[in-house]
N, C-alpha and C positions, 0 to 999 in steps of 0.2 A: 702050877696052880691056876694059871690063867686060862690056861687051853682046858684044864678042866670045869672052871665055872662055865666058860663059853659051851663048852659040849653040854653041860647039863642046861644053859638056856637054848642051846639048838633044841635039843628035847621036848622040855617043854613047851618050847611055840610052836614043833612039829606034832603034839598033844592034844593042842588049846585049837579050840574053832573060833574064827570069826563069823559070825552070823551076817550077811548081810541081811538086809531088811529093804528088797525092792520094789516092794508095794510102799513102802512109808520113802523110800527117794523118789518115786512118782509123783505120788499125793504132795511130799514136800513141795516140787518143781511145778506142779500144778497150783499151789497155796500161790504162791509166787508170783504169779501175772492176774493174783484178783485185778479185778475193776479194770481188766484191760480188755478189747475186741480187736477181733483179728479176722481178714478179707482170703474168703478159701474158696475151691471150684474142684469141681468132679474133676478127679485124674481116674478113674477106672468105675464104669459103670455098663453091667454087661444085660441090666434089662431095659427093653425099650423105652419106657415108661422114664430110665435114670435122668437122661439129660432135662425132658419136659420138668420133674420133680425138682432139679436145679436149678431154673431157671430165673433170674432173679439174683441180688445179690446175696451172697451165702457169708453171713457173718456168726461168729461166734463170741460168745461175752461170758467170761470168767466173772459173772456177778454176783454171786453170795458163797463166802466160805466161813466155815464153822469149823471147831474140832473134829466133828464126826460128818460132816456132809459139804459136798461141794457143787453149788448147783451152776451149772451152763449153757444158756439157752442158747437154740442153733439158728437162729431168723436167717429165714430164705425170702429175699423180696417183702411182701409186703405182709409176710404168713410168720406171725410171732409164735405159732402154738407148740412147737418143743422145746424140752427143755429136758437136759442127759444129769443126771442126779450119780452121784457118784459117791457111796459113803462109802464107810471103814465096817469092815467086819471082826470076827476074832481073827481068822482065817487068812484076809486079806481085803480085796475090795468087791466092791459089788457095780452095778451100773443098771441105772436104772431110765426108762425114756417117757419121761413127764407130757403127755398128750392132753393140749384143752384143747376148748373153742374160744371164739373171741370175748366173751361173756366171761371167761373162768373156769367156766364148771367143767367137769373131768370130758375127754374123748372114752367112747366104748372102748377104744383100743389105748391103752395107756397102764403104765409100770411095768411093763417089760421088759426084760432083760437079764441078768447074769452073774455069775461069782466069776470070778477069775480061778483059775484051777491049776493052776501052779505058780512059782514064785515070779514069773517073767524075768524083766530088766531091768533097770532105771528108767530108761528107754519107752519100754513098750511092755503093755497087760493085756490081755489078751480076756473074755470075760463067756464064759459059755451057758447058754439058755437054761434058765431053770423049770421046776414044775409047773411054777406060774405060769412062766410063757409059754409053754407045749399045750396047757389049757385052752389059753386066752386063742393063741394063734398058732394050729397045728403044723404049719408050714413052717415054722419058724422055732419048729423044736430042735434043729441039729446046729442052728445060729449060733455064729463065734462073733465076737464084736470085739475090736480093739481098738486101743487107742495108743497114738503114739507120740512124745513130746521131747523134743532136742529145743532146748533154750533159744534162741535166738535165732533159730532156724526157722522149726516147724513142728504143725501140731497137726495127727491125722486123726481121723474119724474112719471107721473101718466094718464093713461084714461081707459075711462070707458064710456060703450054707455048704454045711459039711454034705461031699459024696454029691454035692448038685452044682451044676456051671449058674453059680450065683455070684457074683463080686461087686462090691460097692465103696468106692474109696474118696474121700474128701481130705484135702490136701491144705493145709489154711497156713500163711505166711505169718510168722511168728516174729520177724525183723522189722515188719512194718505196722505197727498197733495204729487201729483207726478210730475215727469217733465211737463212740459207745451210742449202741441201739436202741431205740425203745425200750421198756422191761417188756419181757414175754409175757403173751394172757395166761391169768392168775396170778400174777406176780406183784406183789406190794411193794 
């Protein structure tokens, strides 16, 4: 009788899916260090422009989370004006890259960015250019952006143009949280 229940539960959990859900263990692990900033530097930067566009210190600030949206400004030096918007979709997540000027008001080039198109990791999402951005910025229609976060570790920042020698990688120290930045412009 025993070997028989057991075989009908081997069955059954051989039947039964577990779904993970690795866009919502991202988001969770990203919920997690609000209000904290963290000190990063170009690990891989293949246009000449990368290292100049670095230059300066490159902090990131987990500073407003909501249900549905998680906003991150990226201050580089002395230059508040991004900020990587990242909500929830049905689907999964999205990423989006908040461009002002110092004043507030929107950059020409701003909310661009991508769905994630399949389930990734816990790890790491991976988010690919939408209609919008093949609009806005033709160059930047085969754009893969990812982000990648190990607790304690490290949190990257990532792109990469598909079929092109394009790579761009920001590498930010997750062990060692440092003061928290100005808010980025437009940020209340």
């Amino acid at each position: 009788m025993i070997k028989l229940c057991f075989a009908i539960i081997l069955i059954f959990l051989s039947h039964t899916q577990v779904k993970a859900d690795f866009h919502d263990d991202f988001w969770n692990k990203l919920v997690s260090l609000e209000g904290l900033a963290f000190k990063g530097k170009l690990s891989t930067g293949t246009d000449p422009g990368d290292k100049a566009f670095m230059s300066g210190d490159a902090i990131m600030h987990i500073w407003k989370v909501s249900d549905s949206e998680i906003r991150i400004p990226f201050h580089i030096g002395e230059n508040h004006s991004r900020t990587w918007v990242i909500t929830r979709t049905k689907d999964g997540l999205r990423l989006k890259h908040d461009h002002r000027h110092e004043d507030g008001s929107d950059d020409k080039t701003t909310m661009y960015g991508g769905d994630t198109f399949m389930k990734g990791t816990p790890i790491r999402q991976e988010f690919a250019s939408d209609h919008y951005t093949a609009n806005l910025l033709p160059k930047s229609a085969k754009n893969i952006w990812a982000m990648e976060l190990e607790l304690g570790k490290r949190f990257v920042y990532e792109l990469r143009r598909e079929h092109q020698d394009r790579f761009f990688r920001v590498e930010f120290d997750l062990s060692n949280p440092v003061k928290t930045p100005v808010l980025a412009w437009g940020d209340e």
